[in-house]
Biopython code that builds the backbone (N, CA, C, O; Angstrom):
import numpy as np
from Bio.PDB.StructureBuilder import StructureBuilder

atoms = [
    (1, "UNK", "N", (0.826, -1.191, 0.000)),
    (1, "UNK", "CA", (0.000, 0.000, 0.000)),
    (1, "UNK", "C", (0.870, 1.255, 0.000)),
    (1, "UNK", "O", (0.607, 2.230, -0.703)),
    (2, "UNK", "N", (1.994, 1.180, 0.880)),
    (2, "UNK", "CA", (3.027, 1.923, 0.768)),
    (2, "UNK", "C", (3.499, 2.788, -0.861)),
    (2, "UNK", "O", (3.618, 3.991, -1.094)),
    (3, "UNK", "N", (3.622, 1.976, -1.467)),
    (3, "UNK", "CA", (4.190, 1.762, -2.397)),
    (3, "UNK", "C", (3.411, 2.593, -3.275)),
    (3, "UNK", "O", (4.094, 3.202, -4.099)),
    (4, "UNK", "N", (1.754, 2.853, -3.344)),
    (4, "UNK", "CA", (0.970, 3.103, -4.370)),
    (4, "UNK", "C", (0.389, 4.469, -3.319)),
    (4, "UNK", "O", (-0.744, 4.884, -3.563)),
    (5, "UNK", "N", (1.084, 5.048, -2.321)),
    (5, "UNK", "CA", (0.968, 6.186, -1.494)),
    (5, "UNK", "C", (-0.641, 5.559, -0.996)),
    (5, "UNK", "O", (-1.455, 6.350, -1.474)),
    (6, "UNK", "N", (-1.141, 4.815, -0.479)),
    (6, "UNK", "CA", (-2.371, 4.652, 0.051)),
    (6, "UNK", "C", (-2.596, 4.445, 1.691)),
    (6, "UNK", "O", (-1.993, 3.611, 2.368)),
    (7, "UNK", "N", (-3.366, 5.168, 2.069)),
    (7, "UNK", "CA", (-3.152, 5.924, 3.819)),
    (7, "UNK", "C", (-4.278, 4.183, 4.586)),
    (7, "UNK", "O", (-5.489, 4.021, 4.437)),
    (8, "UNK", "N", (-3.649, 3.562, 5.064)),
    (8, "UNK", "CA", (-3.771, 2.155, 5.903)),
    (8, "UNK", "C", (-3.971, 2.324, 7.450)),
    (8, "UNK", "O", (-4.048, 1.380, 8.236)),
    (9, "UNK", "N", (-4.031, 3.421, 7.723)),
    (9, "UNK", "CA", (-4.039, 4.312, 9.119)),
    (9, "UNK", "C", (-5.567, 3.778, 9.628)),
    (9, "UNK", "O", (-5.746, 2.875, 10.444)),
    (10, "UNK", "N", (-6.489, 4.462, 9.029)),
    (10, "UNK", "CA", (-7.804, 3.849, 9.848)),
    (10, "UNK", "C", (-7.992, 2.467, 9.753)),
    (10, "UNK", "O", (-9.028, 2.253, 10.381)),
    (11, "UNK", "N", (-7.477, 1.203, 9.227)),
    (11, "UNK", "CA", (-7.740, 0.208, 8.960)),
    (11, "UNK", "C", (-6.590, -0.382, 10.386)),
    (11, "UNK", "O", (-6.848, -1.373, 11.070)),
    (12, "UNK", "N", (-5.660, 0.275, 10.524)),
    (12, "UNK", "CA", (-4.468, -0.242, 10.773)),
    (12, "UNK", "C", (-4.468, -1.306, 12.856)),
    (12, "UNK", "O", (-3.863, -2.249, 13.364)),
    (13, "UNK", "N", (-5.685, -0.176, 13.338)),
    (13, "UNK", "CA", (-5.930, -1.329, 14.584)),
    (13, "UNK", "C", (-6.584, -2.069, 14.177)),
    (13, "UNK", "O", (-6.095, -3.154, 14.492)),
    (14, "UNK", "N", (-7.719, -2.259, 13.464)),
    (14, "UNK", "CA", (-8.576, -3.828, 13.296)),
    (14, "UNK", "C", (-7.339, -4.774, 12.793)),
    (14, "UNK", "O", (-7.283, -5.927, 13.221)),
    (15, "UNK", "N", (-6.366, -4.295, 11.901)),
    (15, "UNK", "CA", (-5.311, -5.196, 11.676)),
    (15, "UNK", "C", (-4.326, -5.266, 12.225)),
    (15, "UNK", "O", (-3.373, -5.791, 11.648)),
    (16, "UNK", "N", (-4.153, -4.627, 13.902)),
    (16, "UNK", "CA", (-3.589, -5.291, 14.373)),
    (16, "UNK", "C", (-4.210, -6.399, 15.603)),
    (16, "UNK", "O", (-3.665, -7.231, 16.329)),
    (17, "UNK", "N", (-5.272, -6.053, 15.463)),
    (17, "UNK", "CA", (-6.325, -6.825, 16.508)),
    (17, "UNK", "C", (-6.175, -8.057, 15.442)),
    (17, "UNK", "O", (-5.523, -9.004, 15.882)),
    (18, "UNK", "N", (-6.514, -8.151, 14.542)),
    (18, "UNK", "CA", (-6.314, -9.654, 13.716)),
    (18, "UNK", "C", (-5.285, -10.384, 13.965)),
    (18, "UNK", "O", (-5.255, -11.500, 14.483)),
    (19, "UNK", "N", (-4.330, -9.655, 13.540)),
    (19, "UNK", "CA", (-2.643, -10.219, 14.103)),
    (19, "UNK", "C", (-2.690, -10.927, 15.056)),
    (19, "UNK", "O", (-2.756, -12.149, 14.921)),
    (20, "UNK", "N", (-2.663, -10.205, 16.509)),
    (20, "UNK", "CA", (-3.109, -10.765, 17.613)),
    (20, "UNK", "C", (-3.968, -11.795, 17.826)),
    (20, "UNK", "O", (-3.835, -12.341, 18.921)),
    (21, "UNK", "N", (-4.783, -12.210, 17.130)),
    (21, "UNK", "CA", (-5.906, -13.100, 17.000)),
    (21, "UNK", "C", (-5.190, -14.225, 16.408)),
    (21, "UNK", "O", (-5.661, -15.358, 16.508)),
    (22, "UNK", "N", (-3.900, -13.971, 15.694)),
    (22, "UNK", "CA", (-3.609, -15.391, 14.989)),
    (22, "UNK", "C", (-4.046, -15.327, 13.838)),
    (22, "UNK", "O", (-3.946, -16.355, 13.169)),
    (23, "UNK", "N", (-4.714, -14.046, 13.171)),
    (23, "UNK", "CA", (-5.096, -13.927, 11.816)),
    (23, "UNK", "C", (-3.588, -13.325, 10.840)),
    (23, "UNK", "O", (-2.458, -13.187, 11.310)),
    (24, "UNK", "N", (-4.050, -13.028, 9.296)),
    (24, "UNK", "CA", (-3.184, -12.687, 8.789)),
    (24, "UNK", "C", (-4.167, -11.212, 8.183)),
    (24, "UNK", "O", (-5.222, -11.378, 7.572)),
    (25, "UNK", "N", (-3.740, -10.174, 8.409)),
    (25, "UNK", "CA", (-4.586, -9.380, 8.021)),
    (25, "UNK", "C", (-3.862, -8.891, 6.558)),
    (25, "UNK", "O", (-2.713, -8.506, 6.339)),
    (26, "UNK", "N", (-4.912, -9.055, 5.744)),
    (26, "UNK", "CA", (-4.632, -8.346, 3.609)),
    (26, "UNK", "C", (-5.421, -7.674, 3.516)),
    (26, "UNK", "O", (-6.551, -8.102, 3.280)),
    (27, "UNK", "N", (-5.095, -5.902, 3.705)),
    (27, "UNK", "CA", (-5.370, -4.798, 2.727)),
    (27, "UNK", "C", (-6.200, -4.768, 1.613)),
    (27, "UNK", "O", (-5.878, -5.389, 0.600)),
    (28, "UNK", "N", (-7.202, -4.139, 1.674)),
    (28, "UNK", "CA", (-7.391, -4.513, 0.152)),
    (28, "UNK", "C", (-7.890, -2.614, -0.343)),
    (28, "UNK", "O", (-8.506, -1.746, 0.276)),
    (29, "UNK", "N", (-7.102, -2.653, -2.029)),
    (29, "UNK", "CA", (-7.482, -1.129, -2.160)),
    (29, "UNK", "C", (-8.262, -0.896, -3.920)),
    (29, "UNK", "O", (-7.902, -1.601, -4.863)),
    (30, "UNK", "N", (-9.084, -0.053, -4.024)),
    (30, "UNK", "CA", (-9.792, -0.090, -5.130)),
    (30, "UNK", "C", (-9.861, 1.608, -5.183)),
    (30, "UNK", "O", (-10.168, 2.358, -4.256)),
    (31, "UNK", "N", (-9.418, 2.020, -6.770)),
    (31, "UNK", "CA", (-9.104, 2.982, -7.477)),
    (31, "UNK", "C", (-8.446, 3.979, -6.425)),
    (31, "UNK", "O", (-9.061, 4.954, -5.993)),
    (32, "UNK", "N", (-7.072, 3.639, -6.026)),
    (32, "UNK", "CA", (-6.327, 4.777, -5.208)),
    (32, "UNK", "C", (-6.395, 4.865, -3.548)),
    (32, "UNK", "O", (-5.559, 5.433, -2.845)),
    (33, "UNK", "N", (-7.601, 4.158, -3.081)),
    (33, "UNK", "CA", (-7.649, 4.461, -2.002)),
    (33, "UNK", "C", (-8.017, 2.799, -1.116)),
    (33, "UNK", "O", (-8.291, 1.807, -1.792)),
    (34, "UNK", "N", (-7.970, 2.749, 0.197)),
    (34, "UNK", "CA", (-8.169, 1.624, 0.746)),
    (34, "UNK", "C", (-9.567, 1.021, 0.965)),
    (34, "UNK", "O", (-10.474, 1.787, 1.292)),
    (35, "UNK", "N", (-9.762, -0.029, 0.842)),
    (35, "UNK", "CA", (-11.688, -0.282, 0.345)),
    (35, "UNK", "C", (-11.648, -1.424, 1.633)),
    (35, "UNK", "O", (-12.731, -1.947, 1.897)),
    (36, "UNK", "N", (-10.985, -1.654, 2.084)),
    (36, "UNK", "CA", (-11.225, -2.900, 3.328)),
    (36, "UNK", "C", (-9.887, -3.422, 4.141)),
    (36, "UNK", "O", (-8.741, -2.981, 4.240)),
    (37, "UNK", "N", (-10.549, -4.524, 4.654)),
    (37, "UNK", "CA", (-9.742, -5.406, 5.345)),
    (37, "UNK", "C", (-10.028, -7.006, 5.046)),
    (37, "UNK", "O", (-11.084, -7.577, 5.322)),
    (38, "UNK", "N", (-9.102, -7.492, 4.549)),
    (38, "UNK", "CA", (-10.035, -9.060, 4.839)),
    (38, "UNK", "C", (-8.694, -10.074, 6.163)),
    (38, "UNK", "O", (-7.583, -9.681, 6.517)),
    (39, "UNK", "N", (-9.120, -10.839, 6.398)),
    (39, "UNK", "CA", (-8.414, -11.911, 7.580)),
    (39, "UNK", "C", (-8.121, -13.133, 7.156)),
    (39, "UNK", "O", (-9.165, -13.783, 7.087)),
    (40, "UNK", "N", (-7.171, -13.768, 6.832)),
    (40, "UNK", "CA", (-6.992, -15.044, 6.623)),
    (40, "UNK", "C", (-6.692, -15.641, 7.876)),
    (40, "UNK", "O", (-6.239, -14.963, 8.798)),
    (41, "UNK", "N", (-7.009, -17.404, 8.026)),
    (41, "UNK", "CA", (-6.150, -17.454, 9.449)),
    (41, "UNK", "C", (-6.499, -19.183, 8.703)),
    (41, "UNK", "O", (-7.333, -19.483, 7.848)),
    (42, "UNK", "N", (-5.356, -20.184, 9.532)),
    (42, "UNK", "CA", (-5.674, -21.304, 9.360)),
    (42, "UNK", "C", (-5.042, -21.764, 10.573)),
    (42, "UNK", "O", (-3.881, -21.701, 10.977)),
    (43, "UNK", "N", (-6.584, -22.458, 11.263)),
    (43, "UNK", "CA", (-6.227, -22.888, 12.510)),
    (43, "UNK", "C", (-5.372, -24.080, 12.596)),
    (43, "UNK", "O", (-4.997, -24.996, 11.864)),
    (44, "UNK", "N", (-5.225, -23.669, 13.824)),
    (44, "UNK", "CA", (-3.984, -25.002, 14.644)),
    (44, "UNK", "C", (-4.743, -26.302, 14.756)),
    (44, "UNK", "O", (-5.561, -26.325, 15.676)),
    (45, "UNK", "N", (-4.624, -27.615, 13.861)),
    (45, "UNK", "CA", (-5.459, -28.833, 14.540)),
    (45, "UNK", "C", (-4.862, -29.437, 15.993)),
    (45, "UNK", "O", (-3.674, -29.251, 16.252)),
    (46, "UNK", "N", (-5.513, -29.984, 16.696)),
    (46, "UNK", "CA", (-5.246, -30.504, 18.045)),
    (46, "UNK", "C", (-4.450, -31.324, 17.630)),
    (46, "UNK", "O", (-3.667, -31.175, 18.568)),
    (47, "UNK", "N", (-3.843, -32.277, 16.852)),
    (47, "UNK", "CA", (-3.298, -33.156, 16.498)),
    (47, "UNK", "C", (-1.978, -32.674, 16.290)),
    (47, "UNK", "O", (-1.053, -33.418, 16.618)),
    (48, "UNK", "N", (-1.686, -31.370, 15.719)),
    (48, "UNK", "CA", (-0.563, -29.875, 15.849)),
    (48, "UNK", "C", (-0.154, -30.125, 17.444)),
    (48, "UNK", "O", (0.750, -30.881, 17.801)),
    (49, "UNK", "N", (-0.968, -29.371, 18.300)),
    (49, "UNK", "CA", (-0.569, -29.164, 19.481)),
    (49, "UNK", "C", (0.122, -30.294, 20.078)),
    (49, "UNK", "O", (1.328, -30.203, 20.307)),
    (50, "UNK", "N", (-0.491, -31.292, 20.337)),
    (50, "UNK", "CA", (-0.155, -32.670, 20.522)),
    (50, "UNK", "C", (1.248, -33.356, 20.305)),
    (50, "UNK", "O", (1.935, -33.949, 21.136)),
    (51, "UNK", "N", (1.543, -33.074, 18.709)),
    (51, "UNK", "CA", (2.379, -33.425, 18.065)),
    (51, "UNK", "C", (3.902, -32.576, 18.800)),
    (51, "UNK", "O", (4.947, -33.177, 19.051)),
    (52, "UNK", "N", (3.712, -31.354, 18.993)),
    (52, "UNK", "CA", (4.262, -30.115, 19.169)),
    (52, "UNK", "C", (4.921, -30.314, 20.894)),
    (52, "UNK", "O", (6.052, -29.969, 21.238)),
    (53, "UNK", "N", (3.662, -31.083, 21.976)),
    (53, "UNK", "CA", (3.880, -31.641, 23.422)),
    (53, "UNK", "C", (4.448, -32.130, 23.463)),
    (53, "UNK", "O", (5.357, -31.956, 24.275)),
    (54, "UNK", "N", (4.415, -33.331, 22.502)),
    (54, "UNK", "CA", (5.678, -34.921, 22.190)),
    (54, "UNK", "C", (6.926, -33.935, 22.073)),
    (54, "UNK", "O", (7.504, -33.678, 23.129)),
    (55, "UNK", "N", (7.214, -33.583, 21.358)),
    (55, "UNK", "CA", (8.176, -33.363, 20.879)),
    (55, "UNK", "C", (8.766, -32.336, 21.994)),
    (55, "UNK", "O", (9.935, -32.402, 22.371)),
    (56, "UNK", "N", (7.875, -31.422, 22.459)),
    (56, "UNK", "CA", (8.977, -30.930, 23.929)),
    (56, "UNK", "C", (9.430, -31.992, 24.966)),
    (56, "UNK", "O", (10.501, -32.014, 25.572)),
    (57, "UNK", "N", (8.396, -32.871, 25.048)),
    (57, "UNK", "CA", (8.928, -34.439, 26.068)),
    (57, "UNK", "C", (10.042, -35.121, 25.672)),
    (57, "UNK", "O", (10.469, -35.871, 26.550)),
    (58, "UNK", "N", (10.766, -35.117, 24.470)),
    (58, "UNK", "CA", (11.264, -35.683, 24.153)),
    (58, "UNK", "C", (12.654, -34.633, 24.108)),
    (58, "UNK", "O", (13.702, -35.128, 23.694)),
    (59, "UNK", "N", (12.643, -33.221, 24.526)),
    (59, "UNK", "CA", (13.862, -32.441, 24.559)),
    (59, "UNK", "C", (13.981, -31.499, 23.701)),
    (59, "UNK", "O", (14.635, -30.502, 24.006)),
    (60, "UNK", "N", (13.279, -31.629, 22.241)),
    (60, "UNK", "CA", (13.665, -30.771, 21.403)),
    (60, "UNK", "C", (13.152, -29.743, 21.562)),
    (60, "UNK", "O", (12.360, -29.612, 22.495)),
    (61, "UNK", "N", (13.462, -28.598, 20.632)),
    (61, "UNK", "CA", (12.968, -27.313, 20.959)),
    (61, "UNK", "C", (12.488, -26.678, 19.368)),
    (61, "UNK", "O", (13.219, -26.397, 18.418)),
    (62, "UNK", "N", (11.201, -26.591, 19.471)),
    (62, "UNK", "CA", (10.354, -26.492, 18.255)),
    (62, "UNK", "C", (10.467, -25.122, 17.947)),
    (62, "UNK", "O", (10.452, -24.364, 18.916)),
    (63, "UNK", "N", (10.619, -24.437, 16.398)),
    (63, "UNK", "CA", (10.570, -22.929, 16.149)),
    (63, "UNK", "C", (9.681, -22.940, 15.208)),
    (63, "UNK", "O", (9.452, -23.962, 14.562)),
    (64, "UNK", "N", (9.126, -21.923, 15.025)),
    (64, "UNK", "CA", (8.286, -21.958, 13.824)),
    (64, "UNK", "C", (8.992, -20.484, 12.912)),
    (64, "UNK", "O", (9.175, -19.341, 13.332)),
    (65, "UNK", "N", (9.283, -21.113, 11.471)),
    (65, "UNK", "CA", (9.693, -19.968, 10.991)),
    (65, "UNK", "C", (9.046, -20.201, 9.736)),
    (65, "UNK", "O", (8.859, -21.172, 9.003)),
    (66, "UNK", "N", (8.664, -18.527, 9.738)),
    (66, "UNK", "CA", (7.935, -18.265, 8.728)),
    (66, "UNK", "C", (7.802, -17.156, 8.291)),
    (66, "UNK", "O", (8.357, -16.256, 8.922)),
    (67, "UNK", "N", (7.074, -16.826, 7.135)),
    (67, "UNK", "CA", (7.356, -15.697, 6.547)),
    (67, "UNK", "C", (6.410, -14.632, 6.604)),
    (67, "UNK", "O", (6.639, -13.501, 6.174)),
    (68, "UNK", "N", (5.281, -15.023, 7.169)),
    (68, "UNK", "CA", (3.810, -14.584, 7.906)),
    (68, "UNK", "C", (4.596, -13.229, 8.718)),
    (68, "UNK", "O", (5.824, -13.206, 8.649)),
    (69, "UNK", "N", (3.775, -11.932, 9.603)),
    (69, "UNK", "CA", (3.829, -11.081, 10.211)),
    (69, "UNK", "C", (4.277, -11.706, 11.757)),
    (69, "UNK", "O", (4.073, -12.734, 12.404)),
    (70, "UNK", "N", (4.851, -10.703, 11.882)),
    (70, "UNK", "CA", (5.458, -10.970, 13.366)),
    (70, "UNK", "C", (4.704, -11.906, 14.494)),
    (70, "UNK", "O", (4.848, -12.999, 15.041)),
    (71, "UNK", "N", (3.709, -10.655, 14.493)),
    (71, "UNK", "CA", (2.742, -10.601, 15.436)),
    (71, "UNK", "C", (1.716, -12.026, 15.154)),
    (71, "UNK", "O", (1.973, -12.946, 15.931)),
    (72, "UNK", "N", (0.754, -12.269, 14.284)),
    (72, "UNK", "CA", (0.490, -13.515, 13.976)),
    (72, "UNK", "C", (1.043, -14.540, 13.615)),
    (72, "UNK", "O", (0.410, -15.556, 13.330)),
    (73, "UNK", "N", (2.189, -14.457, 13.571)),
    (73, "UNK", "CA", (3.265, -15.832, 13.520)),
    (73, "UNK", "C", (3.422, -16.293, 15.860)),
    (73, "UNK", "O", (3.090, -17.386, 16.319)),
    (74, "UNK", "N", (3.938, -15.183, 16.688)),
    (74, "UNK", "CA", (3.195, -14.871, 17.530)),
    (74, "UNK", "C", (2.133, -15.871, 18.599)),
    (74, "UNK", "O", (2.210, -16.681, 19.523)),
    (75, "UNK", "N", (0.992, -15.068, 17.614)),
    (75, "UNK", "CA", (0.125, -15.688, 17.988)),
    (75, "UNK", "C", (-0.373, -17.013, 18.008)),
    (75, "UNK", "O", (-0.969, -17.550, 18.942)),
    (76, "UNK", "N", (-0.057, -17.547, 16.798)),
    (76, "UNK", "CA", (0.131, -18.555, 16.192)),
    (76, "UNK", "C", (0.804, -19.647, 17.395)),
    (76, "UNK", "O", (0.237, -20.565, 17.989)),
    (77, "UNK", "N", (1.782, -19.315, 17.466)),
    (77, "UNK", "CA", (3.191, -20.181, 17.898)),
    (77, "UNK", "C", (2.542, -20.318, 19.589)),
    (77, "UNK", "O", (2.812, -21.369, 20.170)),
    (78, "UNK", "N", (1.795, -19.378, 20.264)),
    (78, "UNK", "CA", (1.367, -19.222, 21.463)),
    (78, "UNK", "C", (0.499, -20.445, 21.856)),
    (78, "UNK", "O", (0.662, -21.126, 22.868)),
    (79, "UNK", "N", (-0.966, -20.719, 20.381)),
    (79, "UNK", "CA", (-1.693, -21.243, 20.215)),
    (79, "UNK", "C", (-1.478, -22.842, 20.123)),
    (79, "UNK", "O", (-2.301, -23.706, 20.425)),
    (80, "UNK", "N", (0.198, -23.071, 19.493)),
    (80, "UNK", "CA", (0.462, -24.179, 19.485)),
    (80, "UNK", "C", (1.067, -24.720, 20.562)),
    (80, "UNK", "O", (0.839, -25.894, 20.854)),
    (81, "UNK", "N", (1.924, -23.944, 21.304)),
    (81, "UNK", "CA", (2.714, -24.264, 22.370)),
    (81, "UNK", "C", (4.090, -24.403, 21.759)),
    (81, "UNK", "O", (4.742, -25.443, 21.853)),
    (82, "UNK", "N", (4.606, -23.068, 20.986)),
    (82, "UNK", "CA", (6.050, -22.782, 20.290)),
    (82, "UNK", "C", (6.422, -21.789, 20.977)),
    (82, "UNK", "O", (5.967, -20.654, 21.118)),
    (83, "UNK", "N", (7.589, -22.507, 21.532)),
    (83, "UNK", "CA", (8.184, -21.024, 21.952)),
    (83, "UNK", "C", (8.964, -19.945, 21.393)),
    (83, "UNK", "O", (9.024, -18.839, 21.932)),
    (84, "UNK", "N", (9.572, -20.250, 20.303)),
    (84, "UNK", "CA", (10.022, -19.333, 19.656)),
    (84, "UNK", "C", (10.153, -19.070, 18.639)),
    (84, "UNK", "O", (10.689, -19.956, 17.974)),
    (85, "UNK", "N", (9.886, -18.140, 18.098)),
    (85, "UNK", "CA", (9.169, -17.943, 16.267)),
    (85, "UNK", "C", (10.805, -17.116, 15.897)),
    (85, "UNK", "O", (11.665, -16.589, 16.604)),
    (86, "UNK", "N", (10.645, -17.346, 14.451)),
    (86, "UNK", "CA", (11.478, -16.626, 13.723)),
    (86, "UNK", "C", (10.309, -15.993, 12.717)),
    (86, "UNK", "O", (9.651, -16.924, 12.253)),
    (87, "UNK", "N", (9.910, -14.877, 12.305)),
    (87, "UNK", "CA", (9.156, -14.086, 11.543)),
    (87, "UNK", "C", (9.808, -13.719, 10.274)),
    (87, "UNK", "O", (10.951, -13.939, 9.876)),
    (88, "UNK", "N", (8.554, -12.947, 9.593)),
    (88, "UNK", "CA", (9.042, -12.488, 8.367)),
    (88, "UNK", "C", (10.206, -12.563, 7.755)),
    (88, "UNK", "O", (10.954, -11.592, 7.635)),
    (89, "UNK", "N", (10.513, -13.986, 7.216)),
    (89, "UNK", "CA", (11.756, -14.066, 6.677)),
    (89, "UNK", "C", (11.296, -15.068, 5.195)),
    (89, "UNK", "O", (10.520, -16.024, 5.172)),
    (90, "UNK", "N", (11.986, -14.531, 4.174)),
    (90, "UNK", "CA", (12.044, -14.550, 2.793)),
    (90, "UNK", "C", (12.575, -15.842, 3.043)),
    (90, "UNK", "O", (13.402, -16.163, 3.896)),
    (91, "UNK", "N", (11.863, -16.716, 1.993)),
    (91, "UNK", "CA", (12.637, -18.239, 1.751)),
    (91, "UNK", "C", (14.051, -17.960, 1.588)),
    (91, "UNK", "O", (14.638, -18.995, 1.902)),
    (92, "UNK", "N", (14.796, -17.161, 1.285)),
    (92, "UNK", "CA", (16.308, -17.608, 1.139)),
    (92, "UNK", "C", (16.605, -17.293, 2.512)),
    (92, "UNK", "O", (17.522, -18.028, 2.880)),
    (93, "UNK", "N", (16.177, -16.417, 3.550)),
    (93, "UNK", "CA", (16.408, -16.063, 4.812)),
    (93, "UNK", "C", (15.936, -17.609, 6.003)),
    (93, "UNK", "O", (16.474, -17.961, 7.053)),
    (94, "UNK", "N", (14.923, -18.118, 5.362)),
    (94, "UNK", "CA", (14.645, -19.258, 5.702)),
    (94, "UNK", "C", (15.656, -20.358, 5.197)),
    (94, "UNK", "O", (15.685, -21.332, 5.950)),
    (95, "UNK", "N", (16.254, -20.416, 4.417)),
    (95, "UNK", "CA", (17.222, -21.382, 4.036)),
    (95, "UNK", "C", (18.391, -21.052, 4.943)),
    (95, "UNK", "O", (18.925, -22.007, 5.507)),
    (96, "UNK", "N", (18.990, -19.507, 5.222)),
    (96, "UNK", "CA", (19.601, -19.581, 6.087)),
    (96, "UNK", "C", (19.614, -19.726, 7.561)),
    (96, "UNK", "O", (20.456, -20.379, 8.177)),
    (97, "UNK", "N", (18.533, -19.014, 8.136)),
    (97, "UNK", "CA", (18.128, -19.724, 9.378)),
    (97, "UNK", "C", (18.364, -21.234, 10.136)),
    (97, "UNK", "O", (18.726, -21.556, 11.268)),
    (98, "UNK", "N", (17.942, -22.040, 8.832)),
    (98, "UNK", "CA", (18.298, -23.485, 9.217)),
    (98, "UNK", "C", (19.521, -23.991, 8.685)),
    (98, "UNK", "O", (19.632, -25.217, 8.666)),
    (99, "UNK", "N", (20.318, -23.403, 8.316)),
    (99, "UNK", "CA", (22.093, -23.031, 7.990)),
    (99, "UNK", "C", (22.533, -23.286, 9.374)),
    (99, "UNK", "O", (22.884, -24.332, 9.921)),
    (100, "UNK", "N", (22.408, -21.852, 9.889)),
    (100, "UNK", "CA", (23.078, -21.142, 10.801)),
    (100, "UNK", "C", (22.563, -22.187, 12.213)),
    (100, "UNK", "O", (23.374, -22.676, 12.999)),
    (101, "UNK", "N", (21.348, -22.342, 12.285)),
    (101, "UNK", "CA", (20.890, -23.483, 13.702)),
    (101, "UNK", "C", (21.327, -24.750, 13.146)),
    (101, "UNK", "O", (21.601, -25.417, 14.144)),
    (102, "UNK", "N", (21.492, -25.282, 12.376)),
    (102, "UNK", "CA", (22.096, -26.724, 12.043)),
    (102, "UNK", "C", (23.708, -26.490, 12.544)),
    (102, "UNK", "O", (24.236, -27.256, 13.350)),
    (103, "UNK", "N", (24.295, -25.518, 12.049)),
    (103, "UNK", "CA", (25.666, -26.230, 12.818)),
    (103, "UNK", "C", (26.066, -25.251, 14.024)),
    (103, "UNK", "O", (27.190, -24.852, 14.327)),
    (104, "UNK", "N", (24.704, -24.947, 14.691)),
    (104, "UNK", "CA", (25.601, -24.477, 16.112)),
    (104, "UNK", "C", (24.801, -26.272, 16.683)),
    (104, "UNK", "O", (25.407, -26.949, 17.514)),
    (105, "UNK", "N", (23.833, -26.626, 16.245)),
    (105, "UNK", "CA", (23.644, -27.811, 17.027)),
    (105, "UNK", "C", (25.011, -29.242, 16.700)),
    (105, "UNK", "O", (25.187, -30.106, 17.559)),
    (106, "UNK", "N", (25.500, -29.238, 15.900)),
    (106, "UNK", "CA", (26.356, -30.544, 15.294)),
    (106, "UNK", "C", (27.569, -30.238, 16.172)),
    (106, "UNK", "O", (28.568, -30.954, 16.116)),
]
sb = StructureBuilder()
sb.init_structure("model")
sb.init_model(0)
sb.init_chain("A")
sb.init_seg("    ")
for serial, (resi, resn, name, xyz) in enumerate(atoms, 1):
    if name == "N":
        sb.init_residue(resn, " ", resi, " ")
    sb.init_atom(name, np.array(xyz, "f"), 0.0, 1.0, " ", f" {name:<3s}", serial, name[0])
structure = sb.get_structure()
């Protein structure tokens, strides 16, 4: 929106209340100016969480990285029982991420 000078200001708490929610909040703008908000979100199955418990019982330490917004990556990770997110990072930033944690663990 930036980009096409379009003012995201009145929209900008419902999208961060989404965030927070574990949503992904997308802008949406029609002829110049901002026309909405819409929310994506795809919930956590219990079978996630679960999966996510094992795996702290067992020692490891689960991250979720992704390329999603801070804040609903976040939320997200809260929902599953992750403790620590890596955010907004570009697949090649994601390729390095698991670079850089692969050989401090080896």
């Amino acid at each position: 929106m930036s980009e096409y000078a379009i003012d995201v200001a009145p929209l900008r708490s419902t999208a961060e209340r989404l965030a927070g929610d574990g949503k992904s909040p997308v802008y949406v703008a029609s002829n110049g100016a901002h026309a909405g908000l819409l929310a994506v979100a795809d919930p956590i199955k219990d079978t996630s969480r679960e999966a996510i418990a094992r795996l702290h019982r067992m020692g490891l330490e689960v991250v979720m990285l992704t390329g999603d917004n801070r804040r609903t990556a976040e939320a997200i990770a809260r929902q599953a029982g992750i403790g620590r997110v890596v955010a907004e990072v570009l697949p090649d930033g994601k390729v390095a991420e698991i670079k850089e944690q692969w050989a401090t663990v080896r």
